[in-house]
C-alpha positions as CSV (number, residue, x, y, z in Angstrom):
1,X,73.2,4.7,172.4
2,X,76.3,3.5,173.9
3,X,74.9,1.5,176.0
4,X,72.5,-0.2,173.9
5,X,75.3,-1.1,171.4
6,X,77.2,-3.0,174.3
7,X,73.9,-4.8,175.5
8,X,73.4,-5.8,172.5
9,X,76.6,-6.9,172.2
10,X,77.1,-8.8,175.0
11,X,73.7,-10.5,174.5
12,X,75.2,-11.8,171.0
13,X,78.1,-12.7,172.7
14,X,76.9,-15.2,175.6
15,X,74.1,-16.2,172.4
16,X,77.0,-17.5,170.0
17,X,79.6,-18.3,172.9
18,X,78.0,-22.1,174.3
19,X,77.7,-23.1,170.4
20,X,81.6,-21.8,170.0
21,X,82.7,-23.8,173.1
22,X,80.7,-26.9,172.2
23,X,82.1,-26.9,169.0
24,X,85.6,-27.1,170.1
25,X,85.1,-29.0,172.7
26,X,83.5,-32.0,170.9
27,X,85.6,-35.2,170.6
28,X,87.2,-36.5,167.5
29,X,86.7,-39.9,167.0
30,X,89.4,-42.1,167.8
31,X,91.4,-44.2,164.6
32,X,91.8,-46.8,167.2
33,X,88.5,-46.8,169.4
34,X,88.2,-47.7,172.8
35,X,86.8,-51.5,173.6
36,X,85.9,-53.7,176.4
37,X,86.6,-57.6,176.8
38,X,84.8,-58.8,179.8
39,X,84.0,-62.4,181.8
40,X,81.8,-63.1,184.2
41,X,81.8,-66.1,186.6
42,X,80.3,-66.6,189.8
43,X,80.9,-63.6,191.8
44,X,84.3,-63.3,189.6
45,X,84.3,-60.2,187.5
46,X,87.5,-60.2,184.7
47,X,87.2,-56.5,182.0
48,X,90.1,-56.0,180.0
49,X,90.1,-52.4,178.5
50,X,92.1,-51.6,175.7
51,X,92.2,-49.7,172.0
52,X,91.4,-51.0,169.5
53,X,93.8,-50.5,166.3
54,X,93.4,-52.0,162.9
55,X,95.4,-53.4,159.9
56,X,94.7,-50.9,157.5
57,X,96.9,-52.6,154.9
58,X,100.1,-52.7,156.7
59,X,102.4,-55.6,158.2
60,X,101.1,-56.4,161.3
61,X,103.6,-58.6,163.5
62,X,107.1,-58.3,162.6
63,X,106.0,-54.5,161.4
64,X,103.7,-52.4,163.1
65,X,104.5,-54.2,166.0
66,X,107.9,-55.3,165.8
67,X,109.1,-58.5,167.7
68,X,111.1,-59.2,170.7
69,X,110.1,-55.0,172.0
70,X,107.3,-54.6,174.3
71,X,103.6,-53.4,173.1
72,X,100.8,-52.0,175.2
73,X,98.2,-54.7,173.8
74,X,96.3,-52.2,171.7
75,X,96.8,-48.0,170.8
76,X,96.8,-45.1,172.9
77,X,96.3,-45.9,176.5
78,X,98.1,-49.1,177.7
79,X,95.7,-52.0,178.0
80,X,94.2,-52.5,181.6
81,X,92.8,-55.7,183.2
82,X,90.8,-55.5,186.7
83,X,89.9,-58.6,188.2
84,X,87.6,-58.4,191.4
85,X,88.9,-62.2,192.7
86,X,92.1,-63.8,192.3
87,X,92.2,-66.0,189.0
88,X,94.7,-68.1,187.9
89,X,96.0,-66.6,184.3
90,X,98.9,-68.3,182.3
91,X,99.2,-70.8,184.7
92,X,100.0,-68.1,187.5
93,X,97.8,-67.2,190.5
94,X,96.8,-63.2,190.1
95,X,95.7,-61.4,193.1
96,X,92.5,-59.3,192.6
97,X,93.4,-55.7,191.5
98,X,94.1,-54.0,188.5
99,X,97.0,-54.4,185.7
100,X,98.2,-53.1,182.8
101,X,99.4,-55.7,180.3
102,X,102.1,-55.5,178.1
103,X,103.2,-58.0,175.6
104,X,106.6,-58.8,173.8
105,X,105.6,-60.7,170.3
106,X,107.6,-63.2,168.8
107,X,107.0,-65.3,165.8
108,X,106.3,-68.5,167.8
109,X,105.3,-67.4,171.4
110,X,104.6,-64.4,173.1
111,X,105.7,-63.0,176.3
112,X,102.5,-61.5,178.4
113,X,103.3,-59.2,181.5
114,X,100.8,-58.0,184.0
115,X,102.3,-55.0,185.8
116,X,101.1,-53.2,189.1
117,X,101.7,-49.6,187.1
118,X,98.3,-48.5,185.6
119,X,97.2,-44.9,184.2
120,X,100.1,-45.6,181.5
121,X,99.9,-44.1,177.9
122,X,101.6,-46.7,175.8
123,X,104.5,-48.0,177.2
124,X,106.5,-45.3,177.7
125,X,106.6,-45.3,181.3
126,X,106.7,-49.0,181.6
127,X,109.2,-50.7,184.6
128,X,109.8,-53.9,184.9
129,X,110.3,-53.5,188.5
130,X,106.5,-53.5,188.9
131,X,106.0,-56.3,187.0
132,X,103.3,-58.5,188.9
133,X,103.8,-61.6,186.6
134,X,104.7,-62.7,183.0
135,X,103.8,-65.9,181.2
136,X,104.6,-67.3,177.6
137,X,101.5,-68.1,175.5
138,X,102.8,-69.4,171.9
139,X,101.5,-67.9,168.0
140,X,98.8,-69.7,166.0
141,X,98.3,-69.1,163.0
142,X,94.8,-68.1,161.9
143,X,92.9,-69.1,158.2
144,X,90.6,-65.3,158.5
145,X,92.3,-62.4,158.9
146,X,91.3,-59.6,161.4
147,X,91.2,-55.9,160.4
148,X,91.5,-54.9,163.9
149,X,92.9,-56.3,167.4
150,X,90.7,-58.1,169.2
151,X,90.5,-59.3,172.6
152,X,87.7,-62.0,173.4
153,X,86.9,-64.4,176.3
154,X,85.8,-68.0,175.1
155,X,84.1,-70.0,178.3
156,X,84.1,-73.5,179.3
157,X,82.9,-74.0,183.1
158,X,85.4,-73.2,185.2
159,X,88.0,-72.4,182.6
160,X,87.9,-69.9,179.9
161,X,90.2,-68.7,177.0
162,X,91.2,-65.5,176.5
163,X,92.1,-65.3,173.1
164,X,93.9,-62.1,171.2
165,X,93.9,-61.7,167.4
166,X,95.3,-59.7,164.7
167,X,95.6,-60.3,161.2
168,X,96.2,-64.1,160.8
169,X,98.2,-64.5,164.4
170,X,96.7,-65.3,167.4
171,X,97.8,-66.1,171.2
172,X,95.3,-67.9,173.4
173,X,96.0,-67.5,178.0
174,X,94.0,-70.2,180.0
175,X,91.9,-68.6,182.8
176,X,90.6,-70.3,185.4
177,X,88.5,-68.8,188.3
178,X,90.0,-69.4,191.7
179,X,87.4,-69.8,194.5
């Protein structure tokens, strides 16, 4: 009888035991969900990764994200750009590779950084030192304003725009595709 009991027991077990795990392993969704920007040109390949975090009522700029400190572009994970050719971004020459990119907001410009570091959660861990390149962009002012951060490439031939907007500000970096 014993032994019946403890078959049966372990059959119940391994039974409930993958619905238990699956349970706790399922993901929450994220406030700030994950999001891709991406351009292709030629044989050029740009994606920008990043969160995605929204206004939810607050004070964007000046708030949320303060000015003149360094922000990861986005929530969670710092904001990664891989290019497969060099491009020319800001008016500087980027070798292929990937980047995280960082930003320091300011009411009339912005300061964007491309640094060698990636795998970074925020910007904790950020060092200057690895800094490929930075670049000011300056602040317009948008009529609509956007719930969330968005990252989105406009295209024009050889040239495109990538443009970043949040609530009524936004910062637009020439691209061009070096060959």
């Amino acid at each position: 009888m014993k032994q019946l009991f403890a078959l049966l027991s372990f059959v119940l077990l391994i039974h409930a035991w993958p619905a238990d795990v699956a349970a706790q392993a399922a993901p929450k969704p994220r406030k700030s969900p994950l999001a891709v920007a991406q351009l292709k040109s030629g044989k050029t390949y740009v994606r920008i990764m990043y969160s995605q975090p929204f206004k939810n009522d607050r004070q964007v700029f000046g708030g949320l994200v303060p000015y003149n400190k360094l922000w990861r572009l986005g929530a969670n994970e710092a904001t990664e750009i891989t290019t497969t050719h060099k491009i020319k971004i800001g008016g500087k020459t980027l070798p292929a590779g990937t980047y995280t990119m960082f930003a320091i907001p300011k009411q009339n410009a912005w300061t964007i950084i491309l640094n060698k570091e990636v795998g970074l959660w925020g910007d904790y861990d950020y060092k200057s030192k690895m800094d490929q390149l930075r670049f000011e962009v300056p602040v317009k002012p948008v009529d609509q304003s956007w719930e969330a951060f968005t990252m989105k490439f406009d295209k024009t031939g050889k040239t495109s725009v990538l443009t970043l907007v949040w609530d009524r500000t936004s910062v637009e970096i020439p691209i061009e595709i070096l060959k």
